[in-house]
N, C-alpha and C positions, 0 to 999 in steps of 0.2 A: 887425493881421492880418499875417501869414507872409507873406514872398515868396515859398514854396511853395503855401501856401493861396490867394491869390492868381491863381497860376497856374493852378491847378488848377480856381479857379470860372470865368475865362475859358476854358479849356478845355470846361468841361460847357456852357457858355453857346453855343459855335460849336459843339461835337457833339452837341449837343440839337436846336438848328435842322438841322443836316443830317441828323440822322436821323430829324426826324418830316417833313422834306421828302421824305425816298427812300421812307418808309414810306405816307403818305398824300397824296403831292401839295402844292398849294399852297392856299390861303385863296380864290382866288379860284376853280382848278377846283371846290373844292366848294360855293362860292356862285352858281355856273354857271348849275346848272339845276335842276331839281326829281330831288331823289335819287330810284332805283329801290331794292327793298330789298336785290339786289345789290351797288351801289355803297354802303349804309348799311354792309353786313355788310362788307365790302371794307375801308370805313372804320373801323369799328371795330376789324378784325385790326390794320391798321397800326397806330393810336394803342394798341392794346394792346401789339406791339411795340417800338413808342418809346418807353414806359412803361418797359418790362421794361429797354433797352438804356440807357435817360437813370439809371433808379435803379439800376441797377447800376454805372455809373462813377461815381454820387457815391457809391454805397457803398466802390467799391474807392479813389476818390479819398480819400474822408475816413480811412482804411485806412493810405495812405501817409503820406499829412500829419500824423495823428497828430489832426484836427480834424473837430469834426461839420458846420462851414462846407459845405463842397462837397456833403455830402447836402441839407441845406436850401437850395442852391442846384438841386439838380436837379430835388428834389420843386415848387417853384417854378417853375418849368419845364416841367414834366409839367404843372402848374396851367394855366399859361398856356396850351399848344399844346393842350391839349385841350380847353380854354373854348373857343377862338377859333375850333376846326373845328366845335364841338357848335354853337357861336353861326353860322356862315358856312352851316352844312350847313341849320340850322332859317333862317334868314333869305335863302334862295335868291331870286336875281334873277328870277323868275316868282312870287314872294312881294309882296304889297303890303296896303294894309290894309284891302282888301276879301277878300283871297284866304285859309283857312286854312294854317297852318302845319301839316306835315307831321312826323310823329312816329315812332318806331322802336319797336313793341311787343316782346313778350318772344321772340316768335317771329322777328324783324325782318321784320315786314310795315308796310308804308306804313300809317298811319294819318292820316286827317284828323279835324281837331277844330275 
């Protein structure tokens, strides 16, 4: 690997975490408390813009370098911070294994199941 390609996947690696930190918060405010569908809809604008801003610097990344590396480093990323909030947001600290888990219909109305 390139010492530019290189730099470049460390690059998408710290501006991927800061921008789906600004955009959605942290893992544990959304593991808080039992989301409203406010906060669902709230939540999914951000991860949809950390999306947009994570794959677009591995696109213009991989762009510079000359390599597909830094795209499949972002989409990797995008994988991850969106797992981890869809995971955190449905396993809510008022969640246990009595309690049902809480779901986001098409409409983003709370749903239990």
């Amino acid at each position: 690997m390139k010492d530019e390609t290189l730099n470049a996947v460390i690059l998408i690696v710290g501006t991927s975490a800061a921008v789906y930190s600004a955009f959605c918060g942290s893992y544990f405010a959304a593991a808080e408390h039992e989301p409203d569908a406010d906060t669902c809809h709230r939540m999914r604008l951000g991860e949809g813009l950390g999306t947009f801003v994570t794959v677009a610097l591995g696109i213009v990344a991989s762009a510079h370098v000359g390599d597909s590396v830094p795209l499949w480093v972002s989409l990797g990323m995008v994988a991850l911070f969106v797992s981890g909030f869809e995971y955190a947001s449905a396993h809510t600290g008022t969640n246990n294994a009595t309690t049902p888990v809480s779901t986001i219909s098409a409409n983003n109305a709370i749903v239990r199941r």
